[in-house]
BAFI-3210 file (N, C-alpha, C; in Angstrom, 3 decimals, decimal comma, padded with zeros to 6 digits):
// residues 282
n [1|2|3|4|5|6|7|8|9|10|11|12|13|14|15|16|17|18|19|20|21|22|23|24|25|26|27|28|29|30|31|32|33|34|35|36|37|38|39|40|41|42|43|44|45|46|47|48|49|50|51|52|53|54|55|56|57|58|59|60|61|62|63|64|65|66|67|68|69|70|71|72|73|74|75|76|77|78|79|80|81|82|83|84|85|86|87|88|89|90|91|92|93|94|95|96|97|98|99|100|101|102|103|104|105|106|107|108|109|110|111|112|113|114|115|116|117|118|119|120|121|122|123|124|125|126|127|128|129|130|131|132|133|134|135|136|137|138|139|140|141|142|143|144|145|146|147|148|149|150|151|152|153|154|155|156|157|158|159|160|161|162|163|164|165|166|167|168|169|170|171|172|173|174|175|176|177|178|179|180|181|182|183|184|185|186|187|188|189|190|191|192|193|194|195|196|197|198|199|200|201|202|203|204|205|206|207|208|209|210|211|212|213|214|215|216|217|218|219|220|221|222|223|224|225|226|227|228|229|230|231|232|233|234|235|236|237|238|239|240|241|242|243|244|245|246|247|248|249|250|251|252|253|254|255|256|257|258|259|260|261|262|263|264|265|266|267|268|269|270|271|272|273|274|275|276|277|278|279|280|281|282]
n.u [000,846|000,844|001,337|-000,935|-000,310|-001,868|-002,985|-006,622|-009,183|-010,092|-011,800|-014,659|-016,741|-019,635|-020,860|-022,854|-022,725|-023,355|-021,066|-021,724|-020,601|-017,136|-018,198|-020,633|-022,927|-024,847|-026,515|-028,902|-028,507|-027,248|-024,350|-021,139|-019,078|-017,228|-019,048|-017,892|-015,888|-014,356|-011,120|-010,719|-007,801|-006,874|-005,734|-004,600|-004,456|-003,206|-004,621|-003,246|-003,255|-000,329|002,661|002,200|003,952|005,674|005,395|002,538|002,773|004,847|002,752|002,694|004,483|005,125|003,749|003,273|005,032|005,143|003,190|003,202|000,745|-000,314|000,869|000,649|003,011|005,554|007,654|010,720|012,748|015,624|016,632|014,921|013,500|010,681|009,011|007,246|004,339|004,262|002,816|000,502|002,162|002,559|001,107|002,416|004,770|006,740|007,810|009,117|007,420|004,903|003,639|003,221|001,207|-000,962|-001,859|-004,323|-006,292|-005,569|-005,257|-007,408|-007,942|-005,492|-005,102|-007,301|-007,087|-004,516|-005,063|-006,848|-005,779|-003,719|-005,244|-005,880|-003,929|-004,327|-006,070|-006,558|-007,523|-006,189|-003,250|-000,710|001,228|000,017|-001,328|000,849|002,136|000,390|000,329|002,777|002,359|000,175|001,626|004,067|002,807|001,471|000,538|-000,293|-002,411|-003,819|-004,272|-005,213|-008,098|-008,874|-009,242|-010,864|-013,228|-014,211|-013,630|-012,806|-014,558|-017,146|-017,320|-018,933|-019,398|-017,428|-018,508|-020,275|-019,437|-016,764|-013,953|-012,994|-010,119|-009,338|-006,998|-004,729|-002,615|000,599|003,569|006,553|010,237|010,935|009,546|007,927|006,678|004,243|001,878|-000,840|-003,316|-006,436|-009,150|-011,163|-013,292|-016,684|-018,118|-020,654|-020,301|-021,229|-020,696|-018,163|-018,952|-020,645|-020,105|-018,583|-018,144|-016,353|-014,267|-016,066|-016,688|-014,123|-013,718|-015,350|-014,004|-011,814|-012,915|-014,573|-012,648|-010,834|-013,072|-013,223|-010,602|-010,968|-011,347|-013,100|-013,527|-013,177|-012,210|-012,837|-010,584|-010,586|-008,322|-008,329|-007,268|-007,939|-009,071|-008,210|-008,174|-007,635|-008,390|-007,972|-008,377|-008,448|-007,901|-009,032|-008,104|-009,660|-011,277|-009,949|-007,595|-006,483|-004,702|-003,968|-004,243|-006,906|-007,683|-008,917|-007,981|-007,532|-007,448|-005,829|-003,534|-003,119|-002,922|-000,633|001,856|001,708|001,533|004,385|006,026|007,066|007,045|007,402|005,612|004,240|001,649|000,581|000,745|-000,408|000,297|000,094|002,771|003,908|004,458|004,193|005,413|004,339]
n.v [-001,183|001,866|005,288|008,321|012,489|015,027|018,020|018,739|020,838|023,597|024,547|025,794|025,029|023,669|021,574|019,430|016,827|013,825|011,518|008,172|005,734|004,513|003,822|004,634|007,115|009,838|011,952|013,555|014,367|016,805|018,651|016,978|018,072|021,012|024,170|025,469|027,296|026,427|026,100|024,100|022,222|019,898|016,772|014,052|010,814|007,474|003,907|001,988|-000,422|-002,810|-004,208|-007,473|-010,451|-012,980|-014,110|-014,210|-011,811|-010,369|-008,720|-006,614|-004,949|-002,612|-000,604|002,310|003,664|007,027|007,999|009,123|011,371|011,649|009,784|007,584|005,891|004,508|006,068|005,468|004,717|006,125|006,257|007,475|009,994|012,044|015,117|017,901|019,672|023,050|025,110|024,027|022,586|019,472|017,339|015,190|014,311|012,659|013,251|016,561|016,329|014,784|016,566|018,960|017,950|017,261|019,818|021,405|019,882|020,124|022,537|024,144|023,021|023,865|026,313|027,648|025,964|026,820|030,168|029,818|028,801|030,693|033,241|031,943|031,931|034,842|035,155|035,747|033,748|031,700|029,411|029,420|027,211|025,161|024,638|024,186|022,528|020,539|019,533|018,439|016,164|014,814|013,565|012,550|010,003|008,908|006,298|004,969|006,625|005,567|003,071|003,053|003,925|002,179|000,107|001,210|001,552|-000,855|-001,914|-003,931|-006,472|-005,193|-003,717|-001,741|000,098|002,153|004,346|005,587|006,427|008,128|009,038|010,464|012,057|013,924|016,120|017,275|020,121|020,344|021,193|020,567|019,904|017,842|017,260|015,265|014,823|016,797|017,159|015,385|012,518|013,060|012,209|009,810|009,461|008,343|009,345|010,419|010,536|012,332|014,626|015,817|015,667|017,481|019,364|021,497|021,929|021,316|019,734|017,365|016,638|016,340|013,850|012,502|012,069|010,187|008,322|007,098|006,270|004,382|002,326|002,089|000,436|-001,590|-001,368|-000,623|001,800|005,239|005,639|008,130|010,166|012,646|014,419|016,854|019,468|021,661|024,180|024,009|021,679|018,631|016,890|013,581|011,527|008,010|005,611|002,471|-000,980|-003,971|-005,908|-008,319|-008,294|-006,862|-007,785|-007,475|-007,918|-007,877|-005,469|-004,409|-002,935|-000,775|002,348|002,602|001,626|003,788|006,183|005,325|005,223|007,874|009,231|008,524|009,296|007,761|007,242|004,656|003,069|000,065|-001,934|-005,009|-008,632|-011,400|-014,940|-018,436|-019,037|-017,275|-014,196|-010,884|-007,842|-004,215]
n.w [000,000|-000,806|-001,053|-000,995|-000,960|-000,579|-000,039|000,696|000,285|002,034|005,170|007,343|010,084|011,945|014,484|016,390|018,247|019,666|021,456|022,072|022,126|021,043|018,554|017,730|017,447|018,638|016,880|018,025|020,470|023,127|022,077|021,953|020,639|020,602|019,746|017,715|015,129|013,020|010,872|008,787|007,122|004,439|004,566|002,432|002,792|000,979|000,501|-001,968|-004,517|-003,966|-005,713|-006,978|-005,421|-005,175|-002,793|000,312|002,343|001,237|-000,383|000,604|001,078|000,027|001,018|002,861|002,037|-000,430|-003,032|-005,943|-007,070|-009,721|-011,575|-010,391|-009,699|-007,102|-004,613|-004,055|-001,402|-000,994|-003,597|-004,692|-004,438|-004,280|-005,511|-003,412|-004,210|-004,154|-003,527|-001,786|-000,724|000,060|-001,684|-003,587|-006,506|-008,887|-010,094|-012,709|-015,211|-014,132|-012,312|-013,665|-015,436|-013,654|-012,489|-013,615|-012,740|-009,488|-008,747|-007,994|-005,359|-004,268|-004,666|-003,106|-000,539|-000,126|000,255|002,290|004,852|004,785|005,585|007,938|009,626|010,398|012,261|015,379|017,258|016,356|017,002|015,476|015,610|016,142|014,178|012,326|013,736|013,511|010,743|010,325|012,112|010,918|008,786|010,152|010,990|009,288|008,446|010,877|011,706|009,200|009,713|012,090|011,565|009,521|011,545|013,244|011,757|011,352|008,688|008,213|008,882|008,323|005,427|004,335|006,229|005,408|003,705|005,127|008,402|009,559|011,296|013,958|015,287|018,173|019,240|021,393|022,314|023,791|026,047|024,658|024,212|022,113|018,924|018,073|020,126|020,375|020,522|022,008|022,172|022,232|022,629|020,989|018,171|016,395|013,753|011,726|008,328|006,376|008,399|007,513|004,487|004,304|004,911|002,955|-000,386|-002,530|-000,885|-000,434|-003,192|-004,259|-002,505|-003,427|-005,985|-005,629|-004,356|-006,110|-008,084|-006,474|-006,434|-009,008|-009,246|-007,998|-005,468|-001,998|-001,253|000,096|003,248|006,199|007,308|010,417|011,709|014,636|016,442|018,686|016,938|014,300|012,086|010,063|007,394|006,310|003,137|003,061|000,931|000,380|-000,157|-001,136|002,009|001,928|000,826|002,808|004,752|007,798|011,226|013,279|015,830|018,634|020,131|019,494|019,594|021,900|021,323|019,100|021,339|022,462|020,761|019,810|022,300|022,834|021,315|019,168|015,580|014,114|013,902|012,082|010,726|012,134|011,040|011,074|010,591|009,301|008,711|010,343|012,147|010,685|009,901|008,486]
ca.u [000,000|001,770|000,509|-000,582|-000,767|-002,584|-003,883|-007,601|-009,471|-010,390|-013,367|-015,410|-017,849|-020,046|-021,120|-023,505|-023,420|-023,076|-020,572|-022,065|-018,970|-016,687|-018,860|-021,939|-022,891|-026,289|-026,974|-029,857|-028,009|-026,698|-023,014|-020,199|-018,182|-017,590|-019,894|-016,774|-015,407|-012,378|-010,332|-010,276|-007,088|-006,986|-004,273|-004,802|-003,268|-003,993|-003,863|-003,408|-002,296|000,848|002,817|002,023|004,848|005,761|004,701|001,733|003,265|005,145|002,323|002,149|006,097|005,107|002,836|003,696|005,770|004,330|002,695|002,641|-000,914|-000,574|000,824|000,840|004,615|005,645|008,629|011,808|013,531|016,984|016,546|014,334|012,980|009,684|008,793|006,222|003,871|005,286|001,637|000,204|003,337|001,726|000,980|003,722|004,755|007,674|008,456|007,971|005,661|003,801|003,292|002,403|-000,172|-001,661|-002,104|-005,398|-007,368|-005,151|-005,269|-008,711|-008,124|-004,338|-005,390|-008,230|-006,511|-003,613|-005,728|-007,600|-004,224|-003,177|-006,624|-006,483|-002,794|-004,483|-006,851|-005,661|-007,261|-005,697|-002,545|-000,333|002,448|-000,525|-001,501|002,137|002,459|-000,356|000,827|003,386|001,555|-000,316|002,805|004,897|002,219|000,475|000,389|-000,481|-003,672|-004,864|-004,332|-006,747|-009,301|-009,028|-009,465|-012,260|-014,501|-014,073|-013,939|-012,779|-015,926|-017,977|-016,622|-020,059|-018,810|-016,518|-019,819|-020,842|-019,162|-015,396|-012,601|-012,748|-009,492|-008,860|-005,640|-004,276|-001,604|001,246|004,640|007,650|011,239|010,633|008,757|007,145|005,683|004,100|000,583|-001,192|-004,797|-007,334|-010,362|-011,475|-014,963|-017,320|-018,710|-021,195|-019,280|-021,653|-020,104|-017,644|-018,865|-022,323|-019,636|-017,703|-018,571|-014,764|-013,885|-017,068|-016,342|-012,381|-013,244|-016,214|-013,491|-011,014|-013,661|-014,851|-011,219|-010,537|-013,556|-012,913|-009,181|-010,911|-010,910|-013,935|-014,014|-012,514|-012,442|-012,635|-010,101|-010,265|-007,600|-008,199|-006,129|-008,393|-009,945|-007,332|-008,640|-006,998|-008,777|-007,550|-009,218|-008,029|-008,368|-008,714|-008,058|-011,071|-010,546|-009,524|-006,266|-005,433|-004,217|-003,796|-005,238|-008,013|-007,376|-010,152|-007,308|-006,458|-007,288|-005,054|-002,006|-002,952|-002,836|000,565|002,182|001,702|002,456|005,471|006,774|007,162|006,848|007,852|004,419|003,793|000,905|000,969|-000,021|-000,181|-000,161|000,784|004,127|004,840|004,177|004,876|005,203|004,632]
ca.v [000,000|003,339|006,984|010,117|013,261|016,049|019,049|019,479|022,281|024,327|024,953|026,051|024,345|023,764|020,642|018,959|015,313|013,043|010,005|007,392|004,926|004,424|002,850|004,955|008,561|010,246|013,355|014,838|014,227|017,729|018,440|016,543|018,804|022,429|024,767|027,009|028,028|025,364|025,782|022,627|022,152|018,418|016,352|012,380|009,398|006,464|002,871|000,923|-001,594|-003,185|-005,141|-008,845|-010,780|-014,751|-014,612|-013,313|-011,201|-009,373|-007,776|-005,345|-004,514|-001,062|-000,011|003,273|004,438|007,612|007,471|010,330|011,447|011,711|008,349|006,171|005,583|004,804|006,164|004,410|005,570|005,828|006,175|008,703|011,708|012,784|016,504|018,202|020,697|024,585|025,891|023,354|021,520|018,272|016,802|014,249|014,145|011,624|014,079|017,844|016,383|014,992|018,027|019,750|017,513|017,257|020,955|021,791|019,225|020,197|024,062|024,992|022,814|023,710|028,086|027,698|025,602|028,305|030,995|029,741|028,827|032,365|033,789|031,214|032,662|036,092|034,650|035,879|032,751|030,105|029,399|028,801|026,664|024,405|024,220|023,712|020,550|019,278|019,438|017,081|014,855|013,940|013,424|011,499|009,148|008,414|004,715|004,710|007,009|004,828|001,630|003,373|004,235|000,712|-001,000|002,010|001,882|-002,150|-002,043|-006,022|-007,163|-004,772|-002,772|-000,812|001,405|002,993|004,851|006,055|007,056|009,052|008,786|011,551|012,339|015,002|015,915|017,977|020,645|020,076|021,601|019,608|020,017|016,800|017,500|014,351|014,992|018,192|016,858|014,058|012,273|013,384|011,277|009,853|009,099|007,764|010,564|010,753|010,986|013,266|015,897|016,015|016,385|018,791|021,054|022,045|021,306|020,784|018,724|016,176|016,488|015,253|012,831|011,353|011,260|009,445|006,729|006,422|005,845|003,753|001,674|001,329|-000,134|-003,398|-000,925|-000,461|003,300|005,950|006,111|009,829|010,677|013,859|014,814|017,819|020,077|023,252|024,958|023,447|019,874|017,929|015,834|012,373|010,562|006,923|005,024|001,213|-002,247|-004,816|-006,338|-009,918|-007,904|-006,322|-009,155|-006,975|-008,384|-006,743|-004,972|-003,810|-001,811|000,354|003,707|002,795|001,892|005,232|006,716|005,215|005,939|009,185|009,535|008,459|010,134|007,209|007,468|003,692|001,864|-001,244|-002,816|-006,830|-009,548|-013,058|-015,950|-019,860|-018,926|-016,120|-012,394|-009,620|-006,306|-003,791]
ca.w [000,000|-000,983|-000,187|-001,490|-000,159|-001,089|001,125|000,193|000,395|003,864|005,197|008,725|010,159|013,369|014,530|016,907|018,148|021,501|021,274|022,996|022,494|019,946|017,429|017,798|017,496|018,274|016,359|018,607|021,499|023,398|021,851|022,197|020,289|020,959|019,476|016,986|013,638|012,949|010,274|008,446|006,433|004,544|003,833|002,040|002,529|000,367|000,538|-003,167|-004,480|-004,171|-007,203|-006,497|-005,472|-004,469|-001,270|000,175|003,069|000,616|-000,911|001,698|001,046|-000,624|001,927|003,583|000,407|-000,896|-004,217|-007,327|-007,283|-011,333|-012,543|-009,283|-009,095|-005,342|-003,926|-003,583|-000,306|-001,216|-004,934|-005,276|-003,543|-004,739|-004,781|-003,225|-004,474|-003,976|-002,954|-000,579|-000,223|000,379|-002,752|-004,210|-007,685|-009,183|-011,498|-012,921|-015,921|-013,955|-011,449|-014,510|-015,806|-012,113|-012,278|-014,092|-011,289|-008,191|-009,076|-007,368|-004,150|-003,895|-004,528|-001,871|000,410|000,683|000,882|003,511|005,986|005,578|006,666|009,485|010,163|011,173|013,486|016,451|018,227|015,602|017,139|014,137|015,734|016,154|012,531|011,688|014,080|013,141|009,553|010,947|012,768|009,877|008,065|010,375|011,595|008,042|008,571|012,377|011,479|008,518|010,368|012,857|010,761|009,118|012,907|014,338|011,003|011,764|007,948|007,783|009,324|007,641|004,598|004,226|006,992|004,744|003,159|006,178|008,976|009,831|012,338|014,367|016,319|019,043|020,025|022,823|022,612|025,186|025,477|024,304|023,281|020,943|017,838|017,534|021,843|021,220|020,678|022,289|021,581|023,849|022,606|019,460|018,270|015,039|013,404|010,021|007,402|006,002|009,045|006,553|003,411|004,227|005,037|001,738|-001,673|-002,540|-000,534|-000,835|-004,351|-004,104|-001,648|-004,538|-007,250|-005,095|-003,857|-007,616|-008,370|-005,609|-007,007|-010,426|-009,326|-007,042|-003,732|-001,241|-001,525|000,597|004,431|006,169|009,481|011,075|012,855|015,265|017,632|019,084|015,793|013,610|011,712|008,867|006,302|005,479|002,999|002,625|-000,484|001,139|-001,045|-000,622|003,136|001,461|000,278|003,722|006,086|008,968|012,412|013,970|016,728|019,571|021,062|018,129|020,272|023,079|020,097|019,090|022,424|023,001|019,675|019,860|023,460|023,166|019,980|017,945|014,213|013,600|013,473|011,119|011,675|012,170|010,668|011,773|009,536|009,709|008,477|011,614|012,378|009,515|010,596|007,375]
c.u [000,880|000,155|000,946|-001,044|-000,760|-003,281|-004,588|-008,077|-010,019|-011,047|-014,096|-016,381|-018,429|-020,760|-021,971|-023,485|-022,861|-022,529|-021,033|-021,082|-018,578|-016,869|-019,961|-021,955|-024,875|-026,830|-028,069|-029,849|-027,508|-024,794|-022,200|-018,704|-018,257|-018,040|-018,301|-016,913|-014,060|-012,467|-009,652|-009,679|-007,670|-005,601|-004,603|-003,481|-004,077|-003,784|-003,921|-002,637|-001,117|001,487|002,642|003,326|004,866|005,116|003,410|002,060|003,941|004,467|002,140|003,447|006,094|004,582|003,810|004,859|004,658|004,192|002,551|001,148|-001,077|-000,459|000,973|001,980|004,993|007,141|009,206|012,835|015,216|017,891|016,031|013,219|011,785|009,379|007,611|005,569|003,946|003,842|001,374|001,325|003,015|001,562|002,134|003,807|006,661|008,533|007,720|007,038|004,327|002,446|002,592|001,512|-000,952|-002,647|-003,375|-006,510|-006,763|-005,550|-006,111|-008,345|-007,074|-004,551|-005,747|-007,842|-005,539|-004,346|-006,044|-006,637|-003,586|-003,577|-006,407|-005,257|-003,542|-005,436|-006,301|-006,442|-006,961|-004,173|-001,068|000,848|001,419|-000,913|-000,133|002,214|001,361|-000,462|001,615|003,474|001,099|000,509|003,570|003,697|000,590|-000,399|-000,306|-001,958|-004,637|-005,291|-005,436|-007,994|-009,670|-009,994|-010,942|-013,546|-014,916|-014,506|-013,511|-014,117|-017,005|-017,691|-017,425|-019,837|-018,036|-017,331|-020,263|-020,567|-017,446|-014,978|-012,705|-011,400|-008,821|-007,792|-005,271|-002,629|-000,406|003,003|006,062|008,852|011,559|009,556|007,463|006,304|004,676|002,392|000,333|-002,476|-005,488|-008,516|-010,177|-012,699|-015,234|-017,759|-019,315|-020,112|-019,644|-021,537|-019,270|-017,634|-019,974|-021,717|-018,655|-017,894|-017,080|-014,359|-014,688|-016,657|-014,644|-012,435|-014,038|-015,263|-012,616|-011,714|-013,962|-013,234|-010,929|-011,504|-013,635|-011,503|-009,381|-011,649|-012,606|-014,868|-012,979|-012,788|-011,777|-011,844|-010,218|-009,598|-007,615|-007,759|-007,321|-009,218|-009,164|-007,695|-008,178|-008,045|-008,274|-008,322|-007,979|-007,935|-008,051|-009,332|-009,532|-009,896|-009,701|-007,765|-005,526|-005,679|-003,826|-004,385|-005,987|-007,548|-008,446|-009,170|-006,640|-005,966|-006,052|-003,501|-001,786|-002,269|-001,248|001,679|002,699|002,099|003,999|006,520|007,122|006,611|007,110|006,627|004,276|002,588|001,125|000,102|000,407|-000,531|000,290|001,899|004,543|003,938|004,837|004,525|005,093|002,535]
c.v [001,231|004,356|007,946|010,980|014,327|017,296|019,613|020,870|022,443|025,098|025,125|025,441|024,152|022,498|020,735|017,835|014,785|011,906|009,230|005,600|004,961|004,164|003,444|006,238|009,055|012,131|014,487|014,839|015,749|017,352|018,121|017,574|020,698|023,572|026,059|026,943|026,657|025,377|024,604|022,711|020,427|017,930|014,300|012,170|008,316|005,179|002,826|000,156|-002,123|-004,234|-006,174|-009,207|-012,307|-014,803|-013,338|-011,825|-010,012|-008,569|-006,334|-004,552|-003,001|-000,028|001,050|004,130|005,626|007,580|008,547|010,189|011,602|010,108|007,244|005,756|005,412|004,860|005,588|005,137|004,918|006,050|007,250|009,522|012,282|014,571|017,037|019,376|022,207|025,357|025,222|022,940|020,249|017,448|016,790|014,052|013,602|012,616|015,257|017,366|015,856|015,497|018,832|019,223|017,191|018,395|021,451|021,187|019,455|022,028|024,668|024,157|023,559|025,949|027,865|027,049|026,817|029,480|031,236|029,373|030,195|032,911|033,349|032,076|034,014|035,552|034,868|034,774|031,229|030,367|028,898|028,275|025,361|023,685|023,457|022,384|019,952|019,150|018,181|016,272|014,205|013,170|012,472|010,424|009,009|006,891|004,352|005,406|006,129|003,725|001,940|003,372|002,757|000,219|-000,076|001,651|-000,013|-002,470|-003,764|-006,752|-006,721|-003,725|-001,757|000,167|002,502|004,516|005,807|006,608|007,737|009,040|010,163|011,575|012,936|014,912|017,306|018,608|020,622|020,833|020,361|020,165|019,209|017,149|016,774|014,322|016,218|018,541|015,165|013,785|012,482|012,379|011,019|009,256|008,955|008,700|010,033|010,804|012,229|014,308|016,721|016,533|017,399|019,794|021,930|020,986|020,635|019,895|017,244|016,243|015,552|014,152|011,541|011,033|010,116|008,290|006,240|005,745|004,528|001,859|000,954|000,633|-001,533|-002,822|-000,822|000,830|003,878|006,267|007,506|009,769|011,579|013,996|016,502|018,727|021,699|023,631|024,857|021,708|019,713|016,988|014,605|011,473|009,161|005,957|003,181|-000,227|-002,958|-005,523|-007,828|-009,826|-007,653|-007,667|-008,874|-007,485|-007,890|-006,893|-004,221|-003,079|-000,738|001,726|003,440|002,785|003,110|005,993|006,577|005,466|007,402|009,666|009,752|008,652|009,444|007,537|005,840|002,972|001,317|-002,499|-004,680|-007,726|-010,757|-014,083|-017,370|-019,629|-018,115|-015,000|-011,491|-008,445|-005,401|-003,574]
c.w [000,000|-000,640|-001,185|-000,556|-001,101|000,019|-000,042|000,646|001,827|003,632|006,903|008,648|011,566|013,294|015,796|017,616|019,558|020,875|022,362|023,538|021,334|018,660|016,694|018,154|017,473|017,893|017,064|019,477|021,768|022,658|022,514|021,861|020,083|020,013|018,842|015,626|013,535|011,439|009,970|007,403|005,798|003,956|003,416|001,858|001,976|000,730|-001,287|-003,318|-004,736|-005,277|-006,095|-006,492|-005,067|-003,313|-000,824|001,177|002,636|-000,398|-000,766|002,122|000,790|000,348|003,213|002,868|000,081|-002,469|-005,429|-007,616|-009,024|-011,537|-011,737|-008,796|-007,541|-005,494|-003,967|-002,731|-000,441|-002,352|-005,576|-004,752|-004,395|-004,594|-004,566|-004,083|-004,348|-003,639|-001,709|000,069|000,604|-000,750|-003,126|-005,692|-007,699|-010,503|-012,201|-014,068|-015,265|-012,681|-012,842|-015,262|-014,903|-012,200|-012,589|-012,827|-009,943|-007,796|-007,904|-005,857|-003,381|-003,736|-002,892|-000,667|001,132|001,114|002,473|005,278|006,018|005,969|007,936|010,159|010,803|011,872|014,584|017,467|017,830|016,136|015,860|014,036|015,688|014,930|012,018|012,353|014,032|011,868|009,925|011,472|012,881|008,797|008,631|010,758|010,684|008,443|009,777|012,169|010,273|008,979|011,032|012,716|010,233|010,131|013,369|013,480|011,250|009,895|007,070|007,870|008,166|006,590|004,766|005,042|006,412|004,013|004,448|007,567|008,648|011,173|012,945|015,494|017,201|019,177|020,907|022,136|023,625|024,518|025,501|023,818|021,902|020,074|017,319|019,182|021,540|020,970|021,314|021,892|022,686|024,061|020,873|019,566|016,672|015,081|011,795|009,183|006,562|007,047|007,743|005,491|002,894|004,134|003,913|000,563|-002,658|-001,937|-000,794|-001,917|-004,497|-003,602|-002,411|-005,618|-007,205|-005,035|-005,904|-008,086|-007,492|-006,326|-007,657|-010,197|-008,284|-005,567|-003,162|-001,348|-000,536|001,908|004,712|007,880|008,989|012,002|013,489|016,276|017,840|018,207|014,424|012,872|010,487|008,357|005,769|004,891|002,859|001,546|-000,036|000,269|000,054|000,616|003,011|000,769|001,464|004,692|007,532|010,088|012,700|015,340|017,605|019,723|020,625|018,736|021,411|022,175|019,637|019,636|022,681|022,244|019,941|021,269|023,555|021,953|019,034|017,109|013,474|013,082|012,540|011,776|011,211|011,536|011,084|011,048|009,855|009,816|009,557|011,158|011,285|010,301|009,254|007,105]
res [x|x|x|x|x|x|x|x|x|x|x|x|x|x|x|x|x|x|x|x|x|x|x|x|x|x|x|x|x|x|x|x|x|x|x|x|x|x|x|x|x|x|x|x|x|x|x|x|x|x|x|x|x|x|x|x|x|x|x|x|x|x|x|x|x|x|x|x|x|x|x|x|x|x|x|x|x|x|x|x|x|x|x|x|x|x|x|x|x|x|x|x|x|x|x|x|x|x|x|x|x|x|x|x|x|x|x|x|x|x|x|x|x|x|x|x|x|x|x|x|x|x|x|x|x|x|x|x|x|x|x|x|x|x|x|x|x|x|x|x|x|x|x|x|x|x|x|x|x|x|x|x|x|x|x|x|x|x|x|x|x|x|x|x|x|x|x|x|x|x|x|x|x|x|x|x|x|x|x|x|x|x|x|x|x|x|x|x|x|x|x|x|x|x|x|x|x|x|x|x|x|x|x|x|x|x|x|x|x|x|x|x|x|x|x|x|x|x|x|x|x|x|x|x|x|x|x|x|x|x|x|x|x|x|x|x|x|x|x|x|x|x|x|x|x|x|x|x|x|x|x|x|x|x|x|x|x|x|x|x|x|x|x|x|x|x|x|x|x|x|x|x|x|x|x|x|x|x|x|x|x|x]
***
C-alpha cells in the first residue's frame, strides 16, 4: 500500500453530536463537540495496491511508500525523492511532468486551500504553531492514522462502513522540546461521514473522485479521518483495497495503540499480521 498526499481544500464548520462509544454517534443528542469556527485544512493518505509478489506477506512490502498522485509511481527511499507541491506543499509528484499535468485538477483545491491557511494565520485565536504541528503529525504518523481508521470503522468485518461514517481524532496541545511529543490524543470518536462532506462542496467532491477511483481499481471506496487540535482539523481521505487484500489483524485496542504511539513520539508503526508462516510487521 503506498501513499498520497494532497492538502484538500479548507473549510469552517459547526457541529452537533453526543458520542455514545466508539462505534456509535447520536446526532440529537446535546453536543459533544464544541460549538466554533475550525479551520479545516486536509491532507490524504492512500492505501493501493501493491505489485504482487511470491509470497503473500510481501504484498504489503510497498505499503507506507508515498505514491505520485498523477501516474501512481511509489517512492523508492533511497533512490528517489519525490517533490512536493510549492503551494500546498503536500501533494507528491515523481516528477515535474507529472506536477504539470496534475495541475489543471489540483489548481482549485491547492489556490483555496492556501488561501484559507493564511486567513487562518491572522486569526488571532488560531494558534499557528498548532496548525504547523499538526501538519506534521499527519505526516509522520500516516500509517499509524490509517491503520486506525481501518481498525475504528471495523472495515474487515464490515466494509459498508466505509460509506458512512469518519474517524474523528482530538488531540491535545502540550509543550515539548521533541517534535514528535508536542501533541497528544485526547479522545477519538465515530462521526457521520456526512459531518464532513455537508460542510464544503470541494472537498465532498475530491473525496467522490477518489472513492470512484478507488472503485474502479478493485478498492472499497474511501475512508474519512479527522484529525483535530483546538480549531485546527486535517482531512484524510483513505483510499482502502477490498478487506480480502489487507491481512492486517483486527485490533479492539487500536485507540489505546494510538494513544501510546503518539504519546510516546514514535513514528515507527507497522501494523501486524499473523499468519501460519509467523508475524509480519509492514
Amino acid at each position: 500500500m503506498a501513499w498520497r498526499h494532497q492538502l484538500l481544500n479548507a473549510f469552517c464548520c459547526r457541529t452537533s453530536f453526543q458520542v455514545t462509544s466508539r462505534s456509535q454517534i447520536s446526532p440529537r443528542s446535546p453536543p459533544y463537540l464544541k460549538q466554533r469556527n475550525a479551520q479545516m485544512a486536509a491532507v490524504a493518505s492512500y492505501y493501493s495496491h501493491p505489485t504482487p509478489a511470491s509470497h503473500p506477506h510481501q504484498m504489503h512490502k510497498s505499503r507506507g511508500y508515498r505514491q505520485c498522485d498523477t501516474c501512481g509511481a511509489a517512492e523508492q527511499p533511497g533512490l528517489q525523492k519525490f517533490r512536493m507541491c510549492g503551494g500546498c506543499m503536500i501533494t507528491q509528484y515523481c516528477s515535474q511532468d507529472c506536477q504539470k499535468s496534475h495541475w489543471p485538477s489540483h489548481k482549485a483545491i491547492c489556490q483555496h486551500t492556501t488561501s484559507v491557511i493564511a486567513a487562518a494565520k491572522q486569526e488571532p485565536s488560531t494558534d499557528e504553531n498548532v496548525a504547523k504541528n499538526l501538519r506534521k503529525f499527519c505526516s509522520a504518523h500516516q500509517t499509524l492514522l490509517s491503520w486506525s481508521a481501518f481498525q475504528a470503522l471495523q472495515l474487515k468485518r464490515l466494509p459498508a462502513n466505509v460509506r458512512q461514517s469518519a474517524l474523528l481524532i482530538e488531540l491535545s496541545a502540550r509543550n515539548s522540546s521533541d517534535p514528535n511529543r508536542r501533541l497528544a490524543v485526547a479522545s477519538t470518536h465515530i462521526v457521520p461521514r456526512s459531518y464532513v462532506e455537508s460542510r464544503d462542496p470541494l472537498v465532498a467532491q475530491d473525496i467522490q473522485r477518489r472513492e470512484e477511483r478507488c472503485r474502479r481499481s478493485g478498492g472499497i471506496g474511501t475512508a474519512v479521518v479527522m484529525i483535530q487540535c483546538g480549531g485546527v482539523c486535517q482531512i484524510m481521505p483513505v483510499e482502502c483495497d477490498p478487506p480480502s487484500k489487507i491481512t492486517w489483524d483486527t485490533r479492539e485496542d487500536w485507540a489505546d495503540i494510538l494513544t501510546r504511539y503518539v504519546e510516546s513520539g514514535r513514528t515507527d508503526f507497522k501494523p501486524i499480521t499473523t499468519t501460519s508462516k509467523g508475524v509480519y510487521y509492514g
